[in-house]
C-alpha positions in Angstrom: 114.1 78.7 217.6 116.2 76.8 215.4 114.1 74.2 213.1 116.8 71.5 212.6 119.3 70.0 215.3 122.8 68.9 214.7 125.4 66.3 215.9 129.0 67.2 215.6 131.1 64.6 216.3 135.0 65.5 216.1 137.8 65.0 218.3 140.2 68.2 217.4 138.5 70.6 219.9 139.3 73.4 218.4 137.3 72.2 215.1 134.8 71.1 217.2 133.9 74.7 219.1 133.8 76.3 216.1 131.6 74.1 213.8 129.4 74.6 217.1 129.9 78.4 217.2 129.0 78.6 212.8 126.4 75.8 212.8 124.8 77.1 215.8 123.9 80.6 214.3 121.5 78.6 212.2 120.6 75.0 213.9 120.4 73.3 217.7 124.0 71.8 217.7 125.0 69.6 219.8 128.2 68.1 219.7 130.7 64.8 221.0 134.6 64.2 221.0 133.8 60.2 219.3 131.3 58.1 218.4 131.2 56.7 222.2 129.8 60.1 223.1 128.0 60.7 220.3 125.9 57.3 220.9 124.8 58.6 224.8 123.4 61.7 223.2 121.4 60.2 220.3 119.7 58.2 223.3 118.5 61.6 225.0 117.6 63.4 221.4 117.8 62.3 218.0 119.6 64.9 215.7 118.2 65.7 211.8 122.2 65.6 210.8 124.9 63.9 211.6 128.6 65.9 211.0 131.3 63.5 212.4 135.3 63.4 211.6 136.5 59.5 210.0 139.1 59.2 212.6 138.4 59.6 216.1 139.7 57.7 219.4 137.2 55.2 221.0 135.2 54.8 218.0 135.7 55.9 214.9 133.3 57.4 212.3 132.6 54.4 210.4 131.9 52.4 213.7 129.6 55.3 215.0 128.0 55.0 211.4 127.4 51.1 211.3 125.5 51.9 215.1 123.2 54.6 213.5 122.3 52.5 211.1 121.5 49.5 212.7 118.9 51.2 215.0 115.4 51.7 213.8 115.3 55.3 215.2 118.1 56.8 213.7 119.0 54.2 210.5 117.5 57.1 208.6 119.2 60.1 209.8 121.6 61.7 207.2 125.5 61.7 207.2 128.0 64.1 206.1 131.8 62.6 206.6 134.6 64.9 207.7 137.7 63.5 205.9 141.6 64.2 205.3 142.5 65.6 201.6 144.5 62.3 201.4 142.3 59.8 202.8 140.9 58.7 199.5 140.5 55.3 201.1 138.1 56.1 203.7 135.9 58.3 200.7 135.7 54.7 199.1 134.7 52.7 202.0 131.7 55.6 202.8 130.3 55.7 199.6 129.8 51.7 200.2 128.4 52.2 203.4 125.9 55.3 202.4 127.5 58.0 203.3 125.3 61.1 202.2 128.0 63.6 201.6 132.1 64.0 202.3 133.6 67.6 202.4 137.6 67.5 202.6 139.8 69.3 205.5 140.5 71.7 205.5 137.3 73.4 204.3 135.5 76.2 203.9 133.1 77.0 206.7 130.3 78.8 204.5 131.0 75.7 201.6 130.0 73.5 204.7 126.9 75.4 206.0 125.8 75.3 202.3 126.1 71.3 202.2 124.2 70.6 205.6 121.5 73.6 204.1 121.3 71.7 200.6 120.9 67.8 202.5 118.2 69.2 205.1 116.0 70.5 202.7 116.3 67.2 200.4 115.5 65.4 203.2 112.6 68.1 204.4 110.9 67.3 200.8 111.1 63.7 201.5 110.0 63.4 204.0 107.4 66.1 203.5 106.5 63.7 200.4 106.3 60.7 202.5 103.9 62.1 205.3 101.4 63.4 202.1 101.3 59.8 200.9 100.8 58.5 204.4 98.2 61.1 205.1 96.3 60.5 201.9 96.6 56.5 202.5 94.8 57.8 206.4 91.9 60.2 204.8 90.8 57.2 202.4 90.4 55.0 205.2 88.6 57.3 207.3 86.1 57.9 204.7 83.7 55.6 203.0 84.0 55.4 198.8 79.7 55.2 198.4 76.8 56.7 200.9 73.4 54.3 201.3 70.9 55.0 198.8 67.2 55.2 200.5 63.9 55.8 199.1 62.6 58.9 199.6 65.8 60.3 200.9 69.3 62.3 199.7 72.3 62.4 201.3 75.2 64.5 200.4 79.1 64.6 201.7 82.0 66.4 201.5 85.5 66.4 202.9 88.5 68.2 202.5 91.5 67.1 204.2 94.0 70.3 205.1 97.7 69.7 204.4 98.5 65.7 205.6 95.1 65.8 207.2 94.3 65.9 210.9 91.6 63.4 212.4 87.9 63.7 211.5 86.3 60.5 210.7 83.1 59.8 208.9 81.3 56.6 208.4 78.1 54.9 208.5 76.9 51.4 208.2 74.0 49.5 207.8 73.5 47.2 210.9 70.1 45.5 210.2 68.1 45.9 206.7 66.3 49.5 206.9 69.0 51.0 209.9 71.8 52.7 209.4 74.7 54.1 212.0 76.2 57.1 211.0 79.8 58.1 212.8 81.1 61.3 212.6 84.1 62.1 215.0 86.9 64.2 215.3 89.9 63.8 216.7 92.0 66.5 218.8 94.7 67.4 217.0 96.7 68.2 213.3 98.5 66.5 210.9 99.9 62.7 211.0 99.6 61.7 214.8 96.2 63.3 214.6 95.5 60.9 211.5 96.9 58.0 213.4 95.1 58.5 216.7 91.9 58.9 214.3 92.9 55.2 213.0 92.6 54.0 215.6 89.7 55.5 217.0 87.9 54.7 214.2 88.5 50.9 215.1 87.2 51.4 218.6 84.2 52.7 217.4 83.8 50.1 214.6 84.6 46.9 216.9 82.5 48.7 219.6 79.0 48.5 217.3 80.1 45.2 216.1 80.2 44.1 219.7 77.3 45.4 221.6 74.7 45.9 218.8 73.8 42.1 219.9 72.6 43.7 223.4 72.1 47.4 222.6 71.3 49.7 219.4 71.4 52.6 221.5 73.8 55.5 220.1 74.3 56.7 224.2 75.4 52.9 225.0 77.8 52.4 222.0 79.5 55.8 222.4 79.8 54.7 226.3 81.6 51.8 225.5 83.9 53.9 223.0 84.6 55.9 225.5 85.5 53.2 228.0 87.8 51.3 225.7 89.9 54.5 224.7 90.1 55.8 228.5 91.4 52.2 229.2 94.2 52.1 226.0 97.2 53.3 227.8 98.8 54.0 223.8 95.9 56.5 223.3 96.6 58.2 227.1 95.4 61.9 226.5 94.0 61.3 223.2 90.6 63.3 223.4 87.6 62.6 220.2 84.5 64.4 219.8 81.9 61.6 218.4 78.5 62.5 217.0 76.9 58.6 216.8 73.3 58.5 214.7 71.3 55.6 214.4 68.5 57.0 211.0 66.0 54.7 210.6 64.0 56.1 207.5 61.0 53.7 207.7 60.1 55.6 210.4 61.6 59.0 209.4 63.0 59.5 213.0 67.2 59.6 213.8 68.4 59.0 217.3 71.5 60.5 218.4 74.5 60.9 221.2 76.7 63.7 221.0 79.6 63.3 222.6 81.4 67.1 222.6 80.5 67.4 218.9 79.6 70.7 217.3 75.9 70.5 217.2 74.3 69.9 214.1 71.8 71.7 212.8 68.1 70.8 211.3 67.3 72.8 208.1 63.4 73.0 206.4 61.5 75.6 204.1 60.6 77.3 207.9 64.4 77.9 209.0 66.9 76.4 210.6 67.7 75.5 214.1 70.7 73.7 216.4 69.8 70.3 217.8 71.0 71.5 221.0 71.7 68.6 223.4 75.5 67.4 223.8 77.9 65.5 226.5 81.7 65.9 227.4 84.1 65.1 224.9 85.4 61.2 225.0 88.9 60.8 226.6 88.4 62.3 229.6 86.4 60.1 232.0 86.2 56.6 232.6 82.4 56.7 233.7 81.2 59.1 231.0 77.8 59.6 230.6 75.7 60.3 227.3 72.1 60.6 226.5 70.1 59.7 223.5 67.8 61.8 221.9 65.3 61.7 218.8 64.4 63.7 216.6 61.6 63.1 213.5 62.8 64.1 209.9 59.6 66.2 208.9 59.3 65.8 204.7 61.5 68.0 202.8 63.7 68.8 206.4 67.5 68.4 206.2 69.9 67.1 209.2 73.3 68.9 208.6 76.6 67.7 210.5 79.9 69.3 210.3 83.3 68.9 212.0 85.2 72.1 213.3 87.0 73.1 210.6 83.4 74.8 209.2 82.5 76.6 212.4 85.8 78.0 212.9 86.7 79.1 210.1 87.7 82.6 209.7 85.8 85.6 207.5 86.8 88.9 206.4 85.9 90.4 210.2 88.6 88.7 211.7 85.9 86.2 213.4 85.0 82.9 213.2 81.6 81.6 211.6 80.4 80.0 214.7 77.2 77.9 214.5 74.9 81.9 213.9 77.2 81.9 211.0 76.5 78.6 209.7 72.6 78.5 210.4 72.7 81.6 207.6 74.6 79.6 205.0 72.6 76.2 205.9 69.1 78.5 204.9 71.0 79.8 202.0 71.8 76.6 200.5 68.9 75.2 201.3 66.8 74.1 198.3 69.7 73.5 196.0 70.1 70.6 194.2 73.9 70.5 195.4 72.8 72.1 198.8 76.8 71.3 200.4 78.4 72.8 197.1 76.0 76.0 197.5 76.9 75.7 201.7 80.8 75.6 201.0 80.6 79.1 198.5 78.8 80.5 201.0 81.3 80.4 203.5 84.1 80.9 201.2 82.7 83.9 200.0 82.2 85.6 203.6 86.1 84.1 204.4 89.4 85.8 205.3 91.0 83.3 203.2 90.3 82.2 199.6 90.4 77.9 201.4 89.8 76.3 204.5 92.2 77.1 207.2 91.4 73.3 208.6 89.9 70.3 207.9 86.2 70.6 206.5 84.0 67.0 207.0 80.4 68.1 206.1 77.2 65.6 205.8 73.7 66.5 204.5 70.9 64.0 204.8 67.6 65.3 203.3 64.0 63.6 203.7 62.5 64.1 200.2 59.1 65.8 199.3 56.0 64.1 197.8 57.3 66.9 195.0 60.6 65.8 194.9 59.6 62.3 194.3 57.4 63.0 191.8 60.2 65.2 189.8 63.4 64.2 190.9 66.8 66.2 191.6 69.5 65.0 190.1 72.0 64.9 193.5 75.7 64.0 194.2 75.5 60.9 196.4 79.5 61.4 197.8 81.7 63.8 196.9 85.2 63.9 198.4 87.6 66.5 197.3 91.5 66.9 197.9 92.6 70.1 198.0 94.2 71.6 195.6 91.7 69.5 193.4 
């Protein structure tokens, strides 16, 4: 299938069927007799190109023009002119107007092909520039710059965003002196709508705690009322999140959690590691949604590990994903390290297909230091958050 579409717009019909018959070996081509026409279509598809003749019955080219341009959908889209040899007028008035390009009847077909081929791909690196900037404006506000510093504890983090970035979400924030809420979500989805759904999300979740931590600090409760305010947002219909909501409350060494379709995370110590197993549906899908919370106590020198999906499915040499067996291995490798996440991501990278994550990668390690530890200390990464390519 074609990657680009195409609106010719020319009155002389038997110009018109074949710039449709040599444009259409390449692109979706539609095509109009004026700018009348060509106005109906660009309100059932808009086209990545306009080609349209200057004069034309109805409305002519710089009318259909001056209409593009004035709506917000379609001011951006580029224009190529079809012009007479002698017309050197109309050249003049186009290039005031922005016009992106002219080619001169008659004309070569292949010269023509070439122009459109040279204008898409300028505009494909614009805008391919544009979404990376976007993206990378997304991923820093999904992720927090510092991690809380606790007595007697370590936490670790790492993220890397693939390409613009799809939707995983990590925060945490201290909502009363000694607890903390850690978020961790992810967002169905790639690239920039992924990104923005995640946006948004992210505020649900934020204004959610903000709201009910007055009458609840249970992580079941808040994640229900996430998942009531994005089943009710009709802009965010069949927008589905995994949410992994922990309330870690080192005073008394214990975090409580509610998994809401999350991969599971997994709780690491010098005897091995092992899945916290429970987990709900997904958020998105029900109105009425129920979640459970459950505890667990952070032994000393135990680990809690959480990870979006980009870890567990990503593929090694065998053709087959990691899965959580996969990861358990490289969690008990890594294990003891001083940078336990840099030792967890060469682990997996060495056992991959690919030389780099084939998706997003959001990983979180919170360690409950030893008597030992205290008494020598490690030296540890508090955030870490690397761009690819980095």
């Amino acid at each position: 299938m074609a990657e680009y579409s195409l609106l010719i717009v020319e009155d002389e019909s038997t110009l018109r069927r074949l710039l449709e018959y040599r444009l259409g070996k390449e692109y979706n081509v539609r095509t109009a007799e004026n700018g009348v026409e060509a106005l109906a279509l660009l309100d059932e598809e808009i086209p990545d190109l306009i080609i349209s003749d200057v004069m034309m019955p109805k409305m002519d080219g710089f009318a259909l023009q001056t209409a593009v341009q004035e709506r917000e959908d379609t001011k951006a889209i580029p224009f190529i002119f079809l012009t007479a040899k002698a017309d050197e007028e109309s050249r003049k008035k186009g290039q005031m107007t922005g016009v992106d390009d002219y080619i001169t009847k008659p004309f070569d077909i292949d010269r023509l092909i070439s122009r459109v081929n040279r204008l898409l791909e300028r505009t494909k690196i614009f805008q391919t520039q544009l979404d990376a900037k976007i993206g990378q404006d997304f991923s820093q506000k999904l992720t927090p710059k510092t991690m809380p510093v606790v007595s007697g504890y370590t936490t670790h983090f790492y993220n890397v965003p693939k390409g613009h970035g799809g939707g995983d979400i990590f925060d945490w924030t201290e909502t009363r002196p000694g607890t903390y809420f850690i978020t961790i979500g992810d967002v169905m989805g790639k690239g920039l709508q992924a990104k923005f759904y995640a946006f948004s999300f992210f505020g649900y979740i934020r204004s959610t705690i903000h709201t009910m931590l007055g009458a609840t600090d249970s992580p079941a409760a808040l994640v229900a009322g996430v998942n009531q305010a994005l089943v009710n947002d009709s802009t965010m219909e069949e927008t589905f999140a995994s949410l992994l909501l922990l309330r870690w409350e080192p005073e008394h060494n214990t975090i409580t959690y509610a998994n809401a379709g999350h991969c599971r995370p997994i709780l690491v110590s010098e005897r091995g590691a092992e899945i916290v197993t429970y987990s709900d549906i997904v958020l998105g899908l029900t109105p009425n949604s129920e979640f459970k919370d459950t505890s667990i106590s952070m032994k000393p020198g135990s680990a809690l590990v959480v990870y979006t999906d980009g870890v567990s499915e990503q593929v090694g040499k065998s053709d087959e994903m990691l899965g959580e067996e996969g990861i358990i291995k490289v969690v008990q490798n890594a294990y003891g390290h001083a940078e336990p996440i840099d030792a967890m991501v060469q682990g997996i990278l060495d056992e991959s297909k690919h030389p780099e994550f084939d998706d997003d990668v959001l990983i979180f390690w919170l360690e409950r230091l030893t008597s030992m530890d205290r008494q020598t200390p490690r030296w540890f990464s508090p955030f870490r958050d690397v761009a690819e390519g980095s």
